[in-house]
C-alpha angles and dihedrals in degrees: 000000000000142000106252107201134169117249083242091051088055096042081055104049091042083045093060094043102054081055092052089049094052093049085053093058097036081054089047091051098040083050084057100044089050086048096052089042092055098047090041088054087051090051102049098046083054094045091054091042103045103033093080092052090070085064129072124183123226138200126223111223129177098230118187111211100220114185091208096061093045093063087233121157122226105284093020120137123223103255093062086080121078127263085239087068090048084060100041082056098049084051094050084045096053091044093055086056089060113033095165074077097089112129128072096251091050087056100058094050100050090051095051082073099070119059109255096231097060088114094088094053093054086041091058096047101041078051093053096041108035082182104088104065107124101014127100108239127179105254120201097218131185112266114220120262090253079052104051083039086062098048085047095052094242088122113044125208081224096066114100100269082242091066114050128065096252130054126225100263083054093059090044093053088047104045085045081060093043092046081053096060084247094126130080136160127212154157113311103244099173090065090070097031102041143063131228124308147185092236117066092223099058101033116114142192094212084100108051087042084061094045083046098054090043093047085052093049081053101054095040097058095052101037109044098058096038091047097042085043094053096039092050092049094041092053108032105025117018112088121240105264150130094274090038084052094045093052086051096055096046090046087051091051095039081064099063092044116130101256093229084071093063079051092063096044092048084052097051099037112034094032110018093044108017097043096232119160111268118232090030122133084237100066093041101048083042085056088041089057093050090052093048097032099093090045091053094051089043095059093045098053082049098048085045094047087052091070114107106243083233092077092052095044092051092058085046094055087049093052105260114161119230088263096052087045087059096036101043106027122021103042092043086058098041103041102085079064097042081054095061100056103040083057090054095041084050088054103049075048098060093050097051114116108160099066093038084052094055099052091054104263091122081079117122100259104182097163119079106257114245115191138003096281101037110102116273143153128208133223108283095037083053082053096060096050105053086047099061080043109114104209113093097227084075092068104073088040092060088052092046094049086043085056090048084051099051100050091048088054088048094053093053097042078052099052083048093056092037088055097047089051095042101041102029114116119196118219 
């Protein structure tokens, strides 16, 4: 029986649905709008807060290198004094810029200007040029964080003199430096060369990029052939069953455990059993593969499954064993997918913190790592770091390792993508 309706009744109902309709996609697009805003508010608070990290301000400083107060011995070279003596002599030489600065009070302040690790610059270029024992050459030295916070507005002349972290006779000294031409401001090199530090204007990401790269070697390594080997068993050769079923639901759930969790299981297990170094790219790319390890499994059962049976029964007519089905037919097909997840799987890795805090990698590492079990931290573990630092020059270093971070995750969302489109075959 059907549904007798007037043509007016009809023009009313389509009506109303072409009006619902268009409420869905103004939703949807509203939905979209609200989505882009908010990244783009994100980005652009990261953007104004991280920019300035990539830079770093110097001070030029006339710097005599005098043999005698280097404690050097006739036919030393320079390298042979510490790079405590190159720093005794930037802060003489910057005193004697300035000589209204007499008392003792005066002089600190004046010091806390330049950064106080500039000997090892001096050192390295009185190393590289021996020349330049006994004569008096212009030094581009670090300015100290209160300082590069000045010359990047963050501290303002009109703020009472109580409350900034300079005085008066600081700025005028400075602005006397900057009116000399003694003042520049330039890419911030040490974020890329060094490793962590006490000081903001010396601390680098260079380390936790390495214990990054090392922690991710790490993972890899673990968690590709033991996911593509289960999810290959589980979907070509294990038979459907209670226990098959079983493995499948707890693989499912292991996937939406809090990663923290897998922290705590790294801890008891790799450190607290096994005996493994704590804060060692090991144990924490070892922690990592047991986070990522059901997502990687997941999306290979799923890239396997999405091979037509044809494939397989076509192997099977010309005599391929089970094996060869699997080696030379149905891997080569699904791996662009398996690819793709492994990459993402890999990503959501890199910006894990809580189960790298928990095995010990959220120490201050200031020293390069140099091997699998040498103590190390990772980016956004670093970032955390900087961030419950309380000195303000951290704060443009967290944004600017947020920023590091970001881009990283990007470029490998974007080699996932690239792969998927490259590499996908429609059947």
């Amino acid at each position: 029986m059907t549904d007798a309706r007037t043509p007016a009744q009809l023009e009313a109902f389509y009506r109303n649905r072409r009006k619902a309709e268009a409420r869905f996609r103004l939703l949807g697009k509203c939905a979209i709008t609200t989505a882009i805003c908010i990244l783009l508010f994100i980005l652009t608070a990261l953007g104004a807060q991280g920019i300035p990290g990539f830079l770093q301000t110097q001070i030029k400083i006339p710097v005599t290198f005098d043999a005698e107060k280097l404690s050097l011995q006739s036919g030393e070279k320079a390298d042979a004094a510490p790079a405590s003596s190159f720093q005794r002599l930037a802060q003489s030489s910057l005193k004697a810029e300035f000589p209204e600065a007499a008392d003792h009070d005066a002089q600190k302040q004046l010091l806390a200007l330049l950064s106080a690790n500039n000997g090892n610059i001096i050192k390295q270029d009185a190393a590289a040029n021996p020349s330049l024992l006994g004569t008096t050459a212009d030094e581009w030295l670090l300015a100290s964080s209160v300082t590069d916070l000045y010359f990047k507005d963050k501290i303002q002349r009109a703020t009472p003199e109580a409350d900034r972290a300079l005085t008066d006779q600081q700025l005028n000294w400075l602005d006397g430096l900057k009116a000399k031409g003694a003042i520049r401001t330039g890419f911030n090199t040490n974020l890329f060369t060094q490793g962590d530090s006490r000081t903001p204007e010396q601390a680098g990401f260079l380390g936790a990029i390495i214990g990054s790269l090392l922690t991710m070697v790490v993972c890899l390594s673990v968690v590709f052939p033991i996911g593509v080997a289960t999810a290959v068993y589980l979907e070509e050769f294990a038979r459907k069953n209670r226990w098959t079923d079983l493995i499948e639901v707890n693989i499912n759930n292991l996937a939406a455990v809090p990663s923290i969790v897998f922290g705590l299981l790294g801890l008891a297990v790799y450190i607290n059993v096994l005996g493994f170094p704590r804060s060692a790219p090991l144990v924490g790319g070892m922690t990592l593969a047991m986070m990522i390890l059901p997502v990687i499994i997941i999306t290979t059962r799923v890239s396997i499954a999405a091979i037509p049976p044809s494939i397989r029964d076509a192997a099977r007519g010309l005599g391929a064993s089970p094996v060869q089905v699997v080696w030379h037919h149905v891997l080569p097909l699904a791996m662009p997918g398996i690819m793709t997840g492994t990459i993402l799987g890999m990503a959501r890795a890199i910006g894990e913190t809580a189960p790298l805090i928990m095995i010990g990698m959220v120490a201050f590492v200031a020293d390069l790592p140099s091997g699998f079990k040498s103590s190390a931290t990772v980016m956004p573990v670093q970032v955390y770091l900087w961030a419950s630092s309380p000195e303000a020059g951290f704060a443009e270093k967290t944004a600017a390792g947020i920023l590091i971070l970001l881009v990283i995750l990007l470029a490998l969302n974007a080699l996932a993508i690239f792969l998927r489109k490259r590499f996908e075959v429609r059947w």
